[in-house]
C-alpha positions in Angstrom: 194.3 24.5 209.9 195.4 22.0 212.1 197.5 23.5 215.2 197.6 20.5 217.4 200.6 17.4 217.2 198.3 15.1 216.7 196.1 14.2 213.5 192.3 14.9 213.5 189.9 12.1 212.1 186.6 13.2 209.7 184.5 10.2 209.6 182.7 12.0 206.9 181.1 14.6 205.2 178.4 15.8 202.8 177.2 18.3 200.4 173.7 19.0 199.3 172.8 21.4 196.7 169.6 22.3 194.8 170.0 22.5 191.2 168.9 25.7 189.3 169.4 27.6 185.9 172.2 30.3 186.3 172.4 34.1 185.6 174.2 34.6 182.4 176.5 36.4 184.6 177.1 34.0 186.9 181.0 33.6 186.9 182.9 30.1 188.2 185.7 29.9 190.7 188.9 28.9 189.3 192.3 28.2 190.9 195.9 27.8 189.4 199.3 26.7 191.2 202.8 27.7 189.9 205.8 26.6 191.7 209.7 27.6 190.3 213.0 27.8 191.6 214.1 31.2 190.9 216.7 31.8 187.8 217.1 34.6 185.5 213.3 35.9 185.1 212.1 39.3 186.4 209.4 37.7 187.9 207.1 34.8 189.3 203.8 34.3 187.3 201.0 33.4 189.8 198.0 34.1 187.0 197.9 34.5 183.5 194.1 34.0 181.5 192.1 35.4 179.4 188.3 35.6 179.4 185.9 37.9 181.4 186.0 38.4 185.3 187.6 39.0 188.9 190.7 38.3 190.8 190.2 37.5 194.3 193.1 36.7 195.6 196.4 34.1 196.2 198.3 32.1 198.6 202.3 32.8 198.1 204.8 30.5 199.8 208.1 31.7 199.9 211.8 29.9 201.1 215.4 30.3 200.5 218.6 28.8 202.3 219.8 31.9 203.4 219.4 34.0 206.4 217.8 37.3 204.5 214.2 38.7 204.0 215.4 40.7 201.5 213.2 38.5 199.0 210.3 40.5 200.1 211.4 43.4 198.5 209.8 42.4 195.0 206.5 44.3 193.8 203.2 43.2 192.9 202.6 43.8 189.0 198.8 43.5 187.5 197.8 43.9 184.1 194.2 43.9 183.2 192.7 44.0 179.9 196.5 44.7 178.6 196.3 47.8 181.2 198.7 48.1 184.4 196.3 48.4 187.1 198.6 48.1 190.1 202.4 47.9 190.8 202.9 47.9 194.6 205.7 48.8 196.6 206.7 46.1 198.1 205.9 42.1 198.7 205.0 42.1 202.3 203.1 45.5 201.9 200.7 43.6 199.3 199.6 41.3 202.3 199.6 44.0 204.2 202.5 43.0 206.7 205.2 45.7 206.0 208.6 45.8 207.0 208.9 42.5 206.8 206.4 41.0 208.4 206.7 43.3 211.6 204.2 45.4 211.4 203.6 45.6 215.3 206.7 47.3 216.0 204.9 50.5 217.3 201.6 48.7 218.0 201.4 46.9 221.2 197.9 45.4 221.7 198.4 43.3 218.6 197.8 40.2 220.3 200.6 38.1 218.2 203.0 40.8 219.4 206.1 42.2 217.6 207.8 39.8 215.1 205.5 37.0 215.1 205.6 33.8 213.6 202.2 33.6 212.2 199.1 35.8 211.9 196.3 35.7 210.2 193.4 38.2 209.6 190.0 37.9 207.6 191.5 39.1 204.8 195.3 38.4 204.6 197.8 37.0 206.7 200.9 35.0 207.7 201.1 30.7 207.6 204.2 31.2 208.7 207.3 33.2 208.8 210.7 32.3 209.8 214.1 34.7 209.4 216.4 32.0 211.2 219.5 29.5 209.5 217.2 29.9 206.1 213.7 32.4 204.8 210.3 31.6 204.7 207.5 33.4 204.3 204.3 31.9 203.6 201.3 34.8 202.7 198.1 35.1 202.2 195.4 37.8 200.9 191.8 37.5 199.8 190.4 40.9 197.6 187.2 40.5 197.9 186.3 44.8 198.5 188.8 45.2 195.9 188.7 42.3 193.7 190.5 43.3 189.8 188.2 43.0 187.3 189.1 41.7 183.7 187.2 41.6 180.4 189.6 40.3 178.0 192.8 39.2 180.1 194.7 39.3 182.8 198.0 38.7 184.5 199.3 38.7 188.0 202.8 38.6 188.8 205.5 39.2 191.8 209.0 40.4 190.7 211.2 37.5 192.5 214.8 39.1 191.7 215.7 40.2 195.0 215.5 36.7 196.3 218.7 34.1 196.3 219.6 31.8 192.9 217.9 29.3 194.4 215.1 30.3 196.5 211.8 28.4 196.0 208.4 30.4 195.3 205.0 28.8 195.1 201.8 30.1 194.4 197.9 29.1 194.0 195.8 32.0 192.0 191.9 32.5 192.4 189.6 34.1 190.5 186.3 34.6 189.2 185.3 33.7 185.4 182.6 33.5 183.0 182.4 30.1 180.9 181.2 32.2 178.2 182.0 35.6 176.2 179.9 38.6 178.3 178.4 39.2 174.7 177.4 35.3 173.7 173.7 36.2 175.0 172.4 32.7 174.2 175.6 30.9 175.1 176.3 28.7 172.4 180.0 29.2 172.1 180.0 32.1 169.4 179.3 35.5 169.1 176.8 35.8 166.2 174.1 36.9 164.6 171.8 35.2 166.9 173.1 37.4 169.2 173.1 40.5 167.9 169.6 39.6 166.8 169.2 39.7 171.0 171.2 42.5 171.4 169.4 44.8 168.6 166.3 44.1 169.9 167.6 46.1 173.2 168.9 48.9 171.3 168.6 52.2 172.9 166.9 51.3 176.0 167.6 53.0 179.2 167.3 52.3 182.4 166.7 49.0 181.8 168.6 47.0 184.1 170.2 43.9 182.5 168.2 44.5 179.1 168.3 40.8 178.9 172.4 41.3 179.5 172.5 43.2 176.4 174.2 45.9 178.7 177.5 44.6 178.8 179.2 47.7 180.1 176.8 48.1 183.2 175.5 51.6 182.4 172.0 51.1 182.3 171.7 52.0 178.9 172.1 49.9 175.4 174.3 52.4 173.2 177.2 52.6 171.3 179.7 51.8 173.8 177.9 48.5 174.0 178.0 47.8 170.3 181.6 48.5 170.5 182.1 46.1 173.5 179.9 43.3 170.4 182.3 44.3 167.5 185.6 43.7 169.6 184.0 40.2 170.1 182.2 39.3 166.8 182.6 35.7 165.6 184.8 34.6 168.8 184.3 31.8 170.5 184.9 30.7 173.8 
């Protein structure tokens, strides 16, 4: 980002790609915002989808008019596939800045030094953070090492109830999808018997690979466990 007063001019910019066929598992980058005022909720939403992939990761801005970091004390709640997968202890500790954002209390070659305004790392970080008249903290974290994998669904939220009435949360979600169901082999929308014509004629191979991405659980082998993973999925459509 921009750290000088003044603007900085691009003249221009271009983007040259080659185009290609795709690996059926191939998944897209997607991104959602959600912004609220806090009320009565338990928590702030910043993904909910189903479909088959990863979360990577989420920007979280943060303010309220009143002198407190207290807001920070909400958790990180993750549901995959209708599964909790992670509740964390803490909102700062899932950007990994804890006690509110002064982690370098007891560390002194941290070159922002203690209490900073702003420090960002490869892989999370602080915009900015501010515990003066009013609150803001404004986060980020990218999971890429350990990204949340989803087959049927997921949802990402941060419990918000610690903050004021009226403090202001705002989020932008990424994550990894496939356009397609894992088991729709020949990607025409629906799971059929044209595909588990594909999928039979893999049937009890082993160590095979993709078997033509018949092996949708990613143990090498085409077994039952697979054509439990086809039935759960029969005649859907995506």
């Amino acid at each position: 980002h921009n750290t000088t007063e003044s603007p900085i001019a691009i003249d221009g910019a271009k983007v040259e790609y080659e185009q290609r066929q795709l690996n059926h598992h191939t998944c897209y980058l997607h991104a959602t915002e959600s912004t609220l005022v806090k009320s009565s909720e338990i928590y702030h939403n910043i993904l909910t989808t189903t479909g088959c992939g990863h979360y990577v990761g989420d920007l979280l801005y943060v303010a309220q008019d009143y002198n407190s970091f207290y807001m920070l004390e909400g958790d990180d709640v993750i549901y995959a596939d209708g599964e909790l997968v992670q509740y964390g202890t803490g909102l700062e500790d899932t950007y990994n800045g804890g006690f509110y954002y002064n982690w370098v209390a007891v560390i002194p070659d941290e070159p922002e030094g203690p209490k900073p305004h702003s420090a960002t790392r490869p892989l999370s970080g602080i915009l900015y953070v501010n515990k003066a008249e009013t609150s803001r903290a404004d986060q980020y974290r990218w999971r890429i090492a350990d990204c949340i994998p989803f087959t049927e669904s997921i949802e990402v939220n941060v419990e918000y109830r610690y903050g004021y009435s009226d403090s202001r949360w705002r989020s932008v979600g990424f994550w990894y999808q496939l356009p397609h169901l894992l088991e729709d082999l020949n990607e025409d929308g629906i799971v059929n018997l044209k595909d588990f014509a594909a999928f039979a004629t893999y049937w009890q191979d082993s160590d095979c690979d993709t078997c033509a991405f018949a092996d949708f659980t990613g143990d090498m082998q085409i077994n039952e466990l697979d054509l439990a993973n086809f039935g759960k999925h029969w005649l859907a459509e995506q």
